[in-house]
Phi, psi and omega in degrees: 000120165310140189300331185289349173272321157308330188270349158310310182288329166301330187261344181278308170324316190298301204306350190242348166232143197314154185287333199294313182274000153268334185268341165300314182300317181315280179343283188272014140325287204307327174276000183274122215236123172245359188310303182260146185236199152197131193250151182261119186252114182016063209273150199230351202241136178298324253247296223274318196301286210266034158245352166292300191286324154319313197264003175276301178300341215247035177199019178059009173316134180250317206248138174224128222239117187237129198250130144236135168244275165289345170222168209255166189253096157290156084276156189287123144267027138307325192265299205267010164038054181053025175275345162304340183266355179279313161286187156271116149254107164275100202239147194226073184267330172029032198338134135100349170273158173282076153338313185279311225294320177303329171269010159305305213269352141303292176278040160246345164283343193257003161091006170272173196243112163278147193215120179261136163241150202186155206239009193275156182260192302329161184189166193237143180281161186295009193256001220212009188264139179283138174255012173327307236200154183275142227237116162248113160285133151259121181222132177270229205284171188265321215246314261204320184099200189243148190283148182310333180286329185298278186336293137004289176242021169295159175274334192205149171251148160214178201193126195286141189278117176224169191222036199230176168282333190307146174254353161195184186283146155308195162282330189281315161334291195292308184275008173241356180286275212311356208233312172318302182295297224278324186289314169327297183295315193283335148337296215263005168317135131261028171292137195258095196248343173331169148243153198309187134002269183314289179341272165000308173258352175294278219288007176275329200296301193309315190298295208309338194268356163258346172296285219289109226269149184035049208285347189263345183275315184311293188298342178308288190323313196292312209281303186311304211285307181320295247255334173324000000 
């Protein structure tokens, strides 16, 4: 889609939805982020999948990168509280393909630093990690971790600092400490983590057509109307 055509259609959808909710949308546009991503290695509990994806929206995360090889990427919608209509789920299903090796090799194209979390040593805590270069978290299985190929072929490992007997966090736990720090930290940046223009108005266009009720017959109409 051409811009003049998205921003056309931004301004006809805008006509339907309340000012209170354009300017809530402008807001969290200004927070919004691709700078840090997160990848899922086969996550099997519905519970832990969509708390994960709740703490991506509620820490301005836009992209969430879902791997399956052996369990299939469920959600709870108890959990995730309609926060699944806010992100991007980038899914890497493949039958019969390595799935994690692809989206390493996606995000590496896309310019990120695969970053594995893992209590295995050496590893850098997650408060000590460099924000130079854009960042993909990896977190794997509830029971098991991210797989030795996942390990394996990340740039850097890290891993949250406990002083307890337990030896780690649920998943979801570990992944709402690391994105809480990582968000924190890149906030207080002169790293330029923002998104762009363009984004900005793809994902302005996408939120209205989920606001806006029977927002696909309306726009059907406007384009018919356009085009006489």
């Amino acid at each position: 889609m051409d811009n003049q055509l998205q921003n056309e259609l931004i301004d006809f959808l805008g006509d339907y939805v309340t000012d209170h909710k354009k300017e809530l949308i402008q807001e969290i546009l200004a927070n919004r982020t691709r700078y840090i991503t997160v990848a899922l290695e086969d996550i099997y509990q519905p519970q832990n999948a969509s708390a994960v994806v709740r703490t991506c929206d509620c820490f301005g995360i836009q992209d969430i990168h879902i791997i399956e090889n052996s369990n299939k990427y469920d959600l709870n919608p108890k959990v995730v509280q309609g926060a699944s209509k806010w992100v991007d789920l980038i899914k890497y299903d493949c039958e019969g393909a390595d799935n994690t090796k692809a989206c390493i090799e996606d995000l590496r194209r896309k310019g990120y630093k695969i970053i594995a979390t893992s209590p295995r040593k050496p590893s850098t805590s997650i408060h000590d990690l460099n924000l130079d270069q854009k960042i993909a978290l990896m977190f794997g299985t509830e029971l098991t971790g991210l797989s030795d190929d996942a390990l394996s072929a990340a740039d850097e490992l890290v891993h949250i600092p406990m002083y307890g007997f337990t030896e780690s966090f649920n998943l979801s736990v570990s992944a709402a400490i690391c994105m809480s720090i990582l968000s924190h930290q890149l906030r207080r940046s002169n790293v330029n983590w923002r998104l762009n223009e363009e984004e900005k108005a793809t994902l302005q266009l996408k939120w209205f057509r989920k606001i806006v009720n029977k927002s696909e017959m309306l726009e059907a109409k406007f384009l018919e109307n356009r085009d006489k």
